[in-house]
C-alpha beads as a LAMMPS data file, in Angstrom:
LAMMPS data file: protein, C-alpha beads

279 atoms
278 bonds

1 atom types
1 bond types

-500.0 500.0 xlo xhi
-500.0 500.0 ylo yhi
-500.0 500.0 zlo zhi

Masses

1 110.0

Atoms # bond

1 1 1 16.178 -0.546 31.871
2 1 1 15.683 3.275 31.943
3 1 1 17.509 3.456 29.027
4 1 1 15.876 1.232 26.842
5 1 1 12.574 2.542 27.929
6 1 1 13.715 5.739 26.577
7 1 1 14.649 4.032 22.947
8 1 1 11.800 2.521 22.478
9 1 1 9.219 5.981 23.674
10 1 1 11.555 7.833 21.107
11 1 1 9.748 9.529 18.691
12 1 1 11.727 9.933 15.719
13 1 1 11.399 12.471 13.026
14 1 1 9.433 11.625 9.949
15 1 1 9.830 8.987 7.757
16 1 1 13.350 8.748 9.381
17 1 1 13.891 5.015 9.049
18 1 1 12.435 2.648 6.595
19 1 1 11.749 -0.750 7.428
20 1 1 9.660 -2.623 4.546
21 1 1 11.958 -5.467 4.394
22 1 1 11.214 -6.703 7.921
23 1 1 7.354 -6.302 7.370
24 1 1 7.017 -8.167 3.778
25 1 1 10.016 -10.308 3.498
26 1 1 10.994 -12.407 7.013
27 1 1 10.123 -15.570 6.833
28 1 1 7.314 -14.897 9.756
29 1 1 5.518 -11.809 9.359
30 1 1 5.201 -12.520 5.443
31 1 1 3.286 -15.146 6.496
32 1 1 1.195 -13.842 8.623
33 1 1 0.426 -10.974 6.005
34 1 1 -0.698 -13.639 3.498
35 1 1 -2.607 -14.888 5.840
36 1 1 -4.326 -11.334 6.400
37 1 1 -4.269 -10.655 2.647
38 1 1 -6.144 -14.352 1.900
39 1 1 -8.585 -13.465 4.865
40 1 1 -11.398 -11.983 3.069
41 1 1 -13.418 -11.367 5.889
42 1 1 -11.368 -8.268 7.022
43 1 1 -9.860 -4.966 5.899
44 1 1 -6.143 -5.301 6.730
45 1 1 -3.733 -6.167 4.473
46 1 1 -6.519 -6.343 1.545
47 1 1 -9.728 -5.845 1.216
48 1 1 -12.990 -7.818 1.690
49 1 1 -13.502 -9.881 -1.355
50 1 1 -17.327 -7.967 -2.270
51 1 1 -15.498 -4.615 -2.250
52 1 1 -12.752 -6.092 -4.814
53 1 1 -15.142 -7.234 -6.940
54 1 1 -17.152 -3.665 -6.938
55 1 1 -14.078 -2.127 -7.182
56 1 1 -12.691 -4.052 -10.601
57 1 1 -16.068 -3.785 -12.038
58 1 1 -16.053 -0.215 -11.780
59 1 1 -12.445 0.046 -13.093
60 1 1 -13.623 -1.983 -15.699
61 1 1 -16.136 0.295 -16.578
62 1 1 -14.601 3.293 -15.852
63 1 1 -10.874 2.803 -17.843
64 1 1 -12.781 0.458 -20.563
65 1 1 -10.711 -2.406 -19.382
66 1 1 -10.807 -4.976 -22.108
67 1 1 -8.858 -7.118 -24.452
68 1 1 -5.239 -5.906 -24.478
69 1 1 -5.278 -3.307 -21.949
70 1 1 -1.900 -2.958 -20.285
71 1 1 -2.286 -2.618 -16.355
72 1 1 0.441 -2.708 -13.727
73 1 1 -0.928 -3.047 -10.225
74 1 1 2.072 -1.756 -8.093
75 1 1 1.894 -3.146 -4.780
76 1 1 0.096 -6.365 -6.547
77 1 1 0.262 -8.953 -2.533
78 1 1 -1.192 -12.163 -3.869
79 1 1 -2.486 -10.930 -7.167
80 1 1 -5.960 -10.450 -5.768
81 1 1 -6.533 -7.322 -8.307
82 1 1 -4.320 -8.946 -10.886
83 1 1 -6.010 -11.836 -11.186
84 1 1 -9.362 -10.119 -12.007
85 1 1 -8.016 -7.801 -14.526
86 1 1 -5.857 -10.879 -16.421
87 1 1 -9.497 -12.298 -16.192
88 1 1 -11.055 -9.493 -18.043
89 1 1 -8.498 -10.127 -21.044
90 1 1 -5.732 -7.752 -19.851
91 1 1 -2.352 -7.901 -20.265
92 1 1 -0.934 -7.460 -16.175
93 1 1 1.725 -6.405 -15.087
94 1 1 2.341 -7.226 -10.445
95 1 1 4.790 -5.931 -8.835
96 1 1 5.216 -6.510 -5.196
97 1 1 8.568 -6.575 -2.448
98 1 1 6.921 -9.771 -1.202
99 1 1 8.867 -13.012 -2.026
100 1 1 6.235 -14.562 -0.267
101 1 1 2.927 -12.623 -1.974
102 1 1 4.323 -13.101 -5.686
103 1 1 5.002 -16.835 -5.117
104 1 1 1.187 -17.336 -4.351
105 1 1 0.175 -15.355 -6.927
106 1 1 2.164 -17.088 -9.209
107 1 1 0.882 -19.924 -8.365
108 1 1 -2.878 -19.057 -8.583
109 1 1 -2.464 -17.275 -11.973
110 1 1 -0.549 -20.641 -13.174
111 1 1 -3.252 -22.678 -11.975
112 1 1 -5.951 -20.634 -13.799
113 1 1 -3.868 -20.137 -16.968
114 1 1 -3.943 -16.370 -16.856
115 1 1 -2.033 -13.774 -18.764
116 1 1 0.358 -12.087 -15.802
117 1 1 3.607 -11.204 -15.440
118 1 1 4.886 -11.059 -11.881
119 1 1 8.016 -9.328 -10.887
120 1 1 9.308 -9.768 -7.229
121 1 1 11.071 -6.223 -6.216
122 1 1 10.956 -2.929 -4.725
123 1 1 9.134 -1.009 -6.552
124 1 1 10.714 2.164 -5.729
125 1 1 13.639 0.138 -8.167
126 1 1 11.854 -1.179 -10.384
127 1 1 11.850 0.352 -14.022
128 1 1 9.725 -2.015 -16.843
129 1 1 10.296 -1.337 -20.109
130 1 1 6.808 -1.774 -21.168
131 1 1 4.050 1.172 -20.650
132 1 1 0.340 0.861 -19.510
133 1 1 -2.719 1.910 -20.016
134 1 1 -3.499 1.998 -16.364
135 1 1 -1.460 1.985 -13.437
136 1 1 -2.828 1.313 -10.099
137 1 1 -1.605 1.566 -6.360
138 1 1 -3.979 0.291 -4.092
139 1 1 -4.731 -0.652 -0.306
140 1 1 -3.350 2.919 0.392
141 1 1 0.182 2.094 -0.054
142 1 1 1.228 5.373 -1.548
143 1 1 1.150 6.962 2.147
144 1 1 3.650 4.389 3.141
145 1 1 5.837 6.374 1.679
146 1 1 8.354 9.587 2.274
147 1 1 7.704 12.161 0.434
148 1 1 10.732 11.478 -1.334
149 1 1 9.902 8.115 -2.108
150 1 1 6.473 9.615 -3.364
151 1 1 7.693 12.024 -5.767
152 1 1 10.210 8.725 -7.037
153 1 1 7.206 6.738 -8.080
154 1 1 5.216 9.901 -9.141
155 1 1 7.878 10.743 -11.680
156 1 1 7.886 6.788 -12.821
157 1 1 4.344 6.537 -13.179
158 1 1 4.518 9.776 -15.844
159 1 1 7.362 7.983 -17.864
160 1 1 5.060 4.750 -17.901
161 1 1 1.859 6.328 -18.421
162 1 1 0.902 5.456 -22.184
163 1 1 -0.649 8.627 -23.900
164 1 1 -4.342 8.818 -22.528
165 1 1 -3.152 6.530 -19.726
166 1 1 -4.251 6.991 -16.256
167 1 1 -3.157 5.772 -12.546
168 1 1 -5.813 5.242 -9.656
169 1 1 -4.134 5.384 -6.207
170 1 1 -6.444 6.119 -3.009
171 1 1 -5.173 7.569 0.246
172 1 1 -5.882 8.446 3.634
173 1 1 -7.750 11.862 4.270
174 1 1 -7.240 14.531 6.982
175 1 1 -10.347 13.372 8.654
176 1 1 -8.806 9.850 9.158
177 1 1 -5.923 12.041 10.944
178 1 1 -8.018 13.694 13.330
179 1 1 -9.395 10.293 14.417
180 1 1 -5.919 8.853 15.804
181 1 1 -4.468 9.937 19.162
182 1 1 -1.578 9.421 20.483
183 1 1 -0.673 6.294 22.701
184 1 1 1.752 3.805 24.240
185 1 1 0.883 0.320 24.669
186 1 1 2.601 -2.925 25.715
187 1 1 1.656 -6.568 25.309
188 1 1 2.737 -10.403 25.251
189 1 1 2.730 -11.661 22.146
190 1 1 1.659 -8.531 20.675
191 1 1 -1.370 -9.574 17.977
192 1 1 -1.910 -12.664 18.500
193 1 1 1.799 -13.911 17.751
194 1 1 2.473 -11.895 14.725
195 1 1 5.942 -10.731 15.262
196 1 1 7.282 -14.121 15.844
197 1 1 7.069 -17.786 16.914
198 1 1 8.551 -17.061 20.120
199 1 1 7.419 -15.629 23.386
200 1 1 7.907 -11.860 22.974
201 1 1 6.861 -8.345 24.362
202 1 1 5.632 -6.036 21.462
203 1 1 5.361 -2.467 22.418
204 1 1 3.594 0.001 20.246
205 1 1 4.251 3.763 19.946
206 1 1 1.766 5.860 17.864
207 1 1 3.093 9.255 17.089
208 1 1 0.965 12.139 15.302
209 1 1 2.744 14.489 13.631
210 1 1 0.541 17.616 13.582
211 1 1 2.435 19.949 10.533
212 1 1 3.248 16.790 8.306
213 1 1 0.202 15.312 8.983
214 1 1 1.757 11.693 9.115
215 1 1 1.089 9.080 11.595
216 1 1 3.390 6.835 12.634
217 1 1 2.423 3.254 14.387
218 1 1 6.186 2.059 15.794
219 1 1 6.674 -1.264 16.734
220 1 1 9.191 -2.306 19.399
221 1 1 9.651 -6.799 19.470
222 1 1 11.467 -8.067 22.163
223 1 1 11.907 -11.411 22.366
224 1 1 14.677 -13.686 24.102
225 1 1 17.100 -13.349 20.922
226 1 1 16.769 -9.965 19.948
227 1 1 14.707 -6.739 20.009
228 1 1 13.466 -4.842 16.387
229 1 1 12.118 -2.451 15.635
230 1 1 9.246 -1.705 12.399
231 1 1 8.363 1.413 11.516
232 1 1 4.952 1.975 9.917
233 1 1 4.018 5.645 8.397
234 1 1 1.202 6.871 7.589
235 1 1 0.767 10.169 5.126
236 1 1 -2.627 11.819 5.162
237 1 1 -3.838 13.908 2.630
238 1 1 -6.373 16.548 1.657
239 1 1 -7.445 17.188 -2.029
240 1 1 -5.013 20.315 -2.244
241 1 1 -1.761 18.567 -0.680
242 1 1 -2.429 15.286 -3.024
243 1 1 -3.158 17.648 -5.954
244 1 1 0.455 19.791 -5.597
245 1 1 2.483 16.563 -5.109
246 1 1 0.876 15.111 -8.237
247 1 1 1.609 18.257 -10.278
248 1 1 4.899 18.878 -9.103
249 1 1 5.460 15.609 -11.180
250 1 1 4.194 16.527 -13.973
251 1 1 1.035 14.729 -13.479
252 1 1 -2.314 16.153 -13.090
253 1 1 -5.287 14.744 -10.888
254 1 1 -8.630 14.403 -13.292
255 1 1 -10.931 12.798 -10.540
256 1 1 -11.687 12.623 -7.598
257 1 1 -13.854 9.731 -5.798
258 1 1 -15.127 8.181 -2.502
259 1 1 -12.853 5.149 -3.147
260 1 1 -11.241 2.506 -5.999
261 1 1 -14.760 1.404 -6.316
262 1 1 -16.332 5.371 -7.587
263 1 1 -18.066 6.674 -5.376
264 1 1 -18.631 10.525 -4.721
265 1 1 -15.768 12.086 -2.876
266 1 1 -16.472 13.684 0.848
267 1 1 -14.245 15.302 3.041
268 1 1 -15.767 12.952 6.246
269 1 1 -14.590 9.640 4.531
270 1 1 -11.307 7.952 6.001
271 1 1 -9.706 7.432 2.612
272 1 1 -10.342 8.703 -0.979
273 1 1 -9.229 8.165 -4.589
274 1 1 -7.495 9.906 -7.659
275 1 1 -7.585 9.215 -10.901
276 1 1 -4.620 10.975 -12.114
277 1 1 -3.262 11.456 -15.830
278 1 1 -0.649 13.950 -18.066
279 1 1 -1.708 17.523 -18.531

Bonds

1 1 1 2
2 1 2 3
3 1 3 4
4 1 4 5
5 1 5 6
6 1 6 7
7 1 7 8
8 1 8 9
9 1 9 10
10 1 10 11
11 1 11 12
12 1 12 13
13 1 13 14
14 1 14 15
15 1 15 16
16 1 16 17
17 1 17 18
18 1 18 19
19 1 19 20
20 1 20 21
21 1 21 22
22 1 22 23
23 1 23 24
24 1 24 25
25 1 25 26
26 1 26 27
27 1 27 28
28 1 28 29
29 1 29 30
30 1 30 31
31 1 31 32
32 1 32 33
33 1 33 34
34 1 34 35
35 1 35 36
36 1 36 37
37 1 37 38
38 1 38 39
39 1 39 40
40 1 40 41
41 1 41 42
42 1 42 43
43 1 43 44
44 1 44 45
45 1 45 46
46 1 46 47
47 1 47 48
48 1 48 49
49 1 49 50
50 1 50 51
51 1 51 52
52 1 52 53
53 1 53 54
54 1 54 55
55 1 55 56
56 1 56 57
57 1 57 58
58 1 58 59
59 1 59 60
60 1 60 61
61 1 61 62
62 1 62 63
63 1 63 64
64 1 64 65
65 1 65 66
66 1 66 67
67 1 67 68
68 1 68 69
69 1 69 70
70 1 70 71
71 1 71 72
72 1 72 73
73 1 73 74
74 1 74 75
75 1 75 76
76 1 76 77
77 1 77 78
78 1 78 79
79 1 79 80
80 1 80 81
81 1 81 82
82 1 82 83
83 1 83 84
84 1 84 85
85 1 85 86
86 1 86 87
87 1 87 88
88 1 88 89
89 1 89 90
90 1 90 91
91 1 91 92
92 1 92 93
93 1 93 94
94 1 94 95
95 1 95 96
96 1 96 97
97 1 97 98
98 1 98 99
99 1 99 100
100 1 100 101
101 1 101 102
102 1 102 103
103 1 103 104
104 1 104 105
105 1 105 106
106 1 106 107
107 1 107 108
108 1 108 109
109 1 109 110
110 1 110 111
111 1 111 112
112 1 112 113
113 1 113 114
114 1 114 115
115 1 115 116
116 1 116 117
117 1 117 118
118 1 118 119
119 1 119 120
120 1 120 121
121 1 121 122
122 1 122 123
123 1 123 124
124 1 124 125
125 1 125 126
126 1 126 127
127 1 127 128
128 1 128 129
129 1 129 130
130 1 130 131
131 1 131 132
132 1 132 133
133 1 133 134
134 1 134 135
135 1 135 136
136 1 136 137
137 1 137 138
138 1 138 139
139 1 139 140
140 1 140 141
141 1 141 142
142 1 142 143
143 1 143 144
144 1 144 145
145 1 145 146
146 1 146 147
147 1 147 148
148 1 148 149
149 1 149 150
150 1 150 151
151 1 151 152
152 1 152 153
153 1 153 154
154 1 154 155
155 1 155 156
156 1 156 157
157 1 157 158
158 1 158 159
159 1 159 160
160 1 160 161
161 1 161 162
162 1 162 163
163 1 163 164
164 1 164 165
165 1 165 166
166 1 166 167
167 1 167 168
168 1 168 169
169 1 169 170
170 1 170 171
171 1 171 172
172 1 172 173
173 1 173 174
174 1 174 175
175 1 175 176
176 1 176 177
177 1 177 178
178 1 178 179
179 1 179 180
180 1 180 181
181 1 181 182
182 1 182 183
183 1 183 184
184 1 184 185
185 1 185 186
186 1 186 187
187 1 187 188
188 1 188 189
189 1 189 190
190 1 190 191
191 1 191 192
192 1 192 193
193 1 193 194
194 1 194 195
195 1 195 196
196 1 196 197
197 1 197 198
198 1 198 199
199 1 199 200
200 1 200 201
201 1 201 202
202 1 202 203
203 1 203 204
204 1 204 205
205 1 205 206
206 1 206 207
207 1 207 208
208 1 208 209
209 1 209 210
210 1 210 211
211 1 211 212
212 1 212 213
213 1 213 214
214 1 214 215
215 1 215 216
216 1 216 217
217 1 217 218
218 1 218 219
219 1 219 220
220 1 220 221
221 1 221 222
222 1 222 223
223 1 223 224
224 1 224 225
225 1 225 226
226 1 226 227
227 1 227 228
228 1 228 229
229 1 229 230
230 1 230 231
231 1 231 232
232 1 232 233
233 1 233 234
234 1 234 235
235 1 235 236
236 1 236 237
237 1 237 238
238 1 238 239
239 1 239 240
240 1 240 241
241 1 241 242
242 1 242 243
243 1 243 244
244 1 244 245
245 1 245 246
246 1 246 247
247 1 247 248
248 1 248 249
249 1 249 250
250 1 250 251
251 1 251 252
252 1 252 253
253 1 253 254
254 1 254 255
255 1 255 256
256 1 256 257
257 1 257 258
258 1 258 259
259 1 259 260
260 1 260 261
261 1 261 262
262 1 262 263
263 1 263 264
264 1 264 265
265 1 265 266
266 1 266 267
267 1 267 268
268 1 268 269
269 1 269 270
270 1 270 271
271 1 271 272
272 1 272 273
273 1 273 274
274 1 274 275
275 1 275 276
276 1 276 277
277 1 277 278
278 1 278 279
């Protein structure tokens, strides 16, 4: 038992394993993120419908979304962003690892006869041949990332980036990093059942990583059957360490704001935005 105490209060280094496919595509927990995603009474896997709809209308405004403007939302869940852009006239572009997300989004954009292509896969694979006019990564989902992995999609987003073209991303700030502490933590049937049908013991490890700033949330399941594990980093950012990642692509960041809905940028806020284009 000593033994797999030790395992499971192992702190690993960062961004050591990667473990998206257990999150987004078994048969439970995809479920269960839909569910969170669909909820829009709470910030967790999306968020609350009122801030969606400030946040496209500003978009709208602020990237003269109209008639034939090519967007890919990377990241797209249940086409909660796509749908409103495909709404404003847009030609969209989803792409989410969520067999789950893109089959209900499918579904809603065939119900309301709306112009959207969805494509089910990783995006860290996934290479259109199309280019946009925007590009957007929302819900924080950049920091989910290695830094590896980062400078992957930064490099893609140049090559898709029409000329002109822009991509909004927002991220967690430094300030959000100060706020987490450490902890271990045990329970049965860890949040409410979302690991599993079954009767199960879900531990959680949260690990700060002071030089990386990263945060990682690691979930231990241990059930009858089996025990998993799911890995969930965090990346947290200031203005200079997003700004050097973006130009070491090539990129360059225009703007900064409070959030994908404008806003003026502070150094107190949780999360923040860039608007980031070619040089």
């Amino acid at each position: 038992m000593f033994k797999e105490l030790e395992q499971i209060n192992m702190r690993p280094k960062p961004f050591e394993f990667y473990t998206a496919e257990e999150l987004w595509n078994n048969e439970h927990t995809s479920e269960q993120m839909l569910r969170y995603h669909l909820n829009e009474e709470i910030d967790i896997s999306s968020r609350r419908c009122e801030f969606i709809d400030s946040s496209v209308n500003w978009m709208a405004e602020r990237f003269e979304l109209n008639q034939g403007t090519r967007i890919a939302d990377f990241g797209c869940g249940p086409g909660l962003y796509t749908t409103r852009f495909a709404e404003l006239g847009a030609e969209v572009t989803g792409i989410d690892f969520s067999k789950r997300s893109i089959a209900h989004a499918e579904e809603r954009s065939e119900e309301r006869r709306l112009n959207i292509q969805y494509v089910n896969s990783d995006y860290l694979s996934y290479e259109p041949e199309n280019e946009f006019d925007l590009i957007t990564m929302i819900m924080c989902d950049f920091c989910a990332l290695s830094p590896c992995q980062r400078s992957t999609m930064l490099g893609r987003f140049n090559r898709l980036l029409k000329p002109g073209g822009s991509v909004l991303l927002d991220v967690y700030s430094l300030a959000a990093f100060e706020k987490r502490e450490e902890s271990a933590s045990y329970e049965l049937n860890q949040m409410n059942n979302f690991w599993s049908k079954e009767r199960y013991y879900g531990f959680v490890n949260t690990f700060k990583y002071d030089s990386e700033k990263v945060i990682l949330d690691k979930y231990t399941i241990i059930s009858e059957k089996e025990v998993k594990t799911v890995y969930n980093w965090l990346q947290h950012f200031s203005k200079a360490s997003i700004q050097k990642e973006v130009e070491q692509s090539g990129l360059q960041i225009k703007e900064f704001y409070e959030s994908v809905a404008g806003g003026r940028y502070s150094d107190s806020n949780d999360e923040f935005a860039v608007v980031v284009g070619r040089e």
